[in-house]
C-alpha positions as CSV (number, residue, x, y, z in Angstrom):
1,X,-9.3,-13.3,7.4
2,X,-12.1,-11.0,8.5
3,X,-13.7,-8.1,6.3
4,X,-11.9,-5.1,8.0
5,X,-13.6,-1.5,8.1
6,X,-12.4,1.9,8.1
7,X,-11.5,1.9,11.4
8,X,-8.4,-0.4,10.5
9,X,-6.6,2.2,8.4
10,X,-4.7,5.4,9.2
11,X,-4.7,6.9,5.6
12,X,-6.6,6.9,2.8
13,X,-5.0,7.1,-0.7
14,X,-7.5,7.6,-3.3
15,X,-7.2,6.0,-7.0
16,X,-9.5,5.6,-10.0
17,X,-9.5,2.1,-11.7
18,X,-8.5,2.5,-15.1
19,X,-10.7,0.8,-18.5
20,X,-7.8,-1.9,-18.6
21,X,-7.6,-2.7,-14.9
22,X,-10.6,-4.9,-15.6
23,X,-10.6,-8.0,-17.5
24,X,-12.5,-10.5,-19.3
25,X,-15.1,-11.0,-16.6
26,X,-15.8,-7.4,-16.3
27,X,-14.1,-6.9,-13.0
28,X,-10.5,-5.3,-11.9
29,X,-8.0,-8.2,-12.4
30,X,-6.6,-9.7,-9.3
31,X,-2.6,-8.4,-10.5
32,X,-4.1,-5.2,-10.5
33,X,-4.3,-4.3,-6.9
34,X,-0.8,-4.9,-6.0
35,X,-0.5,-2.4,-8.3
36,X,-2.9,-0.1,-6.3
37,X,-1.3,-1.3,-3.1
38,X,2.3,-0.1,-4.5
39,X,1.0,3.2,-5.8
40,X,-0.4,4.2,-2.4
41,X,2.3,3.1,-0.3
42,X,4.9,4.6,-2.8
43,X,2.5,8.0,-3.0
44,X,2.2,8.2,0.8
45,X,6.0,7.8,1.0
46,X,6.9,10.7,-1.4
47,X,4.6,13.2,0.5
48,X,4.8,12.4,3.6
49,X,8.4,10.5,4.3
50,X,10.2,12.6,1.1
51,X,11.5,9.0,-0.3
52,X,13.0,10.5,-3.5
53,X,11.9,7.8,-6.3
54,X,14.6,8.9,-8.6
55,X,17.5,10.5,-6.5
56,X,17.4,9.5,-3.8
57,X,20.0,6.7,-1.9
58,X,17.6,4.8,0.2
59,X,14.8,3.1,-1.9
60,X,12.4,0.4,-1.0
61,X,11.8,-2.8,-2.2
62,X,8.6,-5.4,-2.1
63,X,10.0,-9.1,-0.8
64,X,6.8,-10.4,0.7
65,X,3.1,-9.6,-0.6
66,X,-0.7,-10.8,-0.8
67,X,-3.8,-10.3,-1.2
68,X,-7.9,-11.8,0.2
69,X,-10.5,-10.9,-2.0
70,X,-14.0,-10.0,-0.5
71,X,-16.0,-8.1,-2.8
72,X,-15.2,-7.4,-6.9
73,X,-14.5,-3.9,-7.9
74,X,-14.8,-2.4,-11.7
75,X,-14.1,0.5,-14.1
76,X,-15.1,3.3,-13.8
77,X,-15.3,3.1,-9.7
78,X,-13.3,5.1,-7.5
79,X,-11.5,3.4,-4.9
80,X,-9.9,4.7,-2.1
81,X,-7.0,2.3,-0.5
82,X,-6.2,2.2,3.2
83,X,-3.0,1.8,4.8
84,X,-1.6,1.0,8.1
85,X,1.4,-0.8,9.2
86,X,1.1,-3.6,11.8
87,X,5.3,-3.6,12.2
88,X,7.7,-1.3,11.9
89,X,11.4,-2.9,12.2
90,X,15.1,-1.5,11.6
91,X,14.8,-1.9,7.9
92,X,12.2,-3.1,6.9
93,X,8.1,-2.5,7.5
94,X,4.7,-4.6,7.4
95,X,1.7,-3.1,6.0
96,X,-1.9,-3.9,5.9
97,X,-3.6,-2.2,2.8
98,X,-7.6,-2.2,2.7
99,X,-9.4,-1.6,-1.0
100,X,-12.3,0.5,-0.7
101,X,-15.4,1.6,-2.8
102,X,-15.5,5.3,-2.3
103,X,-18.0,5.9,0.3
104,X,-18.3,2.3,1.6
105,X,-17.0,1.0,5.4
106,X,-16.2,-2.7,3.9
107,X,-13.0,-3.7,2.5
108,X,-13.3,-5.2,-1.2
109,X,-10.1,-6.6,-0.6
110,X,-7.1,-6.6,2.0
111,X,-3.6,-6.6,1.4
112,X,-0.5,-7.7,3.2
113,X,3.2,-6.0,2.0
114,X,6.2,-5.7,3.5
115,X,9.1,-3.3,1.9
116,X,12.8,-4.0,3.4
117,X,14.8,-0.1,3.1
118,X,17.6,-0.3,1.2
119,X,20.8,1.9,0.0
120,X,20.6,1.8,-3.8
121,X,23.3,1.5,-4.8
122,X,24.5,-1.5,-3.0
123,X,20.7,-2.9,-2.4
124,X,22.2,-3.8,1.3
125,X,19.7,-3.2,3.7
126,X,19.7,0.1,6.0
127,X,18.0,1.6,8.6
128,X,15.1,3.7,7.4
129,X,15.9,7.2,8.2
130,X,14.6,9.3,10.4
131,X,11.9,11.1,8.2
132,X,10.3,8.0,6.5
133,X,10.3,6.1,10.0
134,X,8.4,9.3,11.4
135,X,5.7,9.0,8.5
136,X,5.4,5.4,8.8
137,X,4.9,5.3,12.5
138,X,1.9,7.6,11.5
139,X,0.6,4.4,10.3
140,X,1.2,2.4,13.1
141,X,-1.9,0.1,14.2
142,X,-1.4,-2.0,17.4
């Protein structure tokens, strides 16, 4: 996998590493990104597709995820992470994440995740409604 840029994302979610995201060798932890990844996906959601967390009868759920590793990143940095979706289906939705250094054009790290919609209370998948489908098509890199 290359070392994307900027250019590869259509959002920008910033977060601010945490004293125990790093570990041992001074650097975040590997785990800790698909932390970041889920935050920003789950924060873009929220405000722009108004998925309701807690309420709400459509939620979404990791099934597939991973990560390359390019450059380490550490506490206290600010990190900005990128998203974009490379396919949008019927139910489900394939994101490319990009971990950024505030201020730099290099990914640190790259992410893929894919989230399948599903109705909560039966966790059968659904199409994603009209409002999140609209947000995550303002993702959409072809």
């Amino acid at each position: 996998m290359e070392q994307p840029g900027r250019e590869a994302f259509r959002h920008f979610q910033p977060i601010t590493t945490r004293w125990h995201d790093n570990d041992v060798y001074g650097h975040v932890n590997n785990v800790v990104y698909y932390s970041f990844f889920d935050s920003a996906v789950n924060s873009y959601l929220i405000e722009h597709g108004g998925l309701d967390i807690h309420q709400g009868e459509v939620i979404a759920l990791v099934v597939n995820s991973s990560c390359d590793y390019f450059a380490s990143i550490a506490f206290p940095e600010r990190i900005e992470v990128g998203l974009a979706v490379s396919k949008l289906g019927n139910s489900s939705v394939h994101y490319r994440l990009g971990i950024f250094k505030a201020g730099q054009q290099q990914a640190s790290a790259v992410g893929r995740f894919v989230h399948v919609f599903v109705e909560r209370a039966s966790n059968r998948p659904l199409t994603i409604p009209e409002p999140l489908r609209a947000a995550l098509g303002r993702l959409r890199c072809d």
